[in-house]
N, C-alpha and C positions, 0 to 999 in steps of 0.2 A: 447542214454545214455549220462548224463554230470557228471563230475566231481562234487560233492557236498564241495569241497576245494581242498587247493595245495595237492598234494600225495607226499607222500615222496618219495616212489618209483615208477617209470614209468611201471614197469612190478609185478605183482604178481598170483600166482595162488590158489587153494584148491583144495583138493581132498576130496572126498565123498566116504568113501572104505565099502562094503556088503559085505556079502558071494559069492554073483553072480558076481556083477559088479562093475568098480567104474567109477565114475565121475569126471573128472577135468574139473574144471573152470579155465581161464588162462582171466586176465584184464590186459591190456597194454595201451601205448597211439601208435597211428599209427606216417608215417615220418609229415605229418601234422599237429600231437599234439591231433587229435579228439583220445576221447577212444573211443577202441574195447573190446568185448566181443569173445569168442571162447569157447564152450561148448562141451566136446564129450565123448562116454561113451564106458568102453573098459570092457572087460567081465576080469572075476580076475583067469584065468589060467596062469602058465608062459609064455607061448609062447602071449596070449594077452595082461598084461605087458611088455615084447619086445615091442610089436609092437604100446603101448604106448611111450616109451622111445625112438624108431625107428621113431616117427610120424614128418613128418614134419613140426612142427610148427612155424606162420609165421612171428615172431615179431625178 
């Protein structure tokens, strides 16, 4: 993955929200400067929101 221009911001995310599930997408740049990509999909009960908001993410 490259940067297609400067970004303004070094980190940002989306979310994808269903009935079932949602999906965050989180683009960062790593200590390097390469961007990263991190995709993960979390089921949409309370307690699996927790454990989105709990996730260890690594930027």
């Amino acid at each position: 993955m490259s940067w297609n221009s400067n970004p303004i911001h070094r980190c940002v995310a989306a979310l994808d929200v269903h009935q079932a599930k949602l999906t965050v997408c989180v683009l960062y740049e790593d200590e390097a400067g390469k961007p990263r990509m991190e995709l993960r999909e979390f089921g949409s009960f309370k307690r699996d929101r927790k454990a989105m908001v709990e996730s260890d993410w690594r930027w």
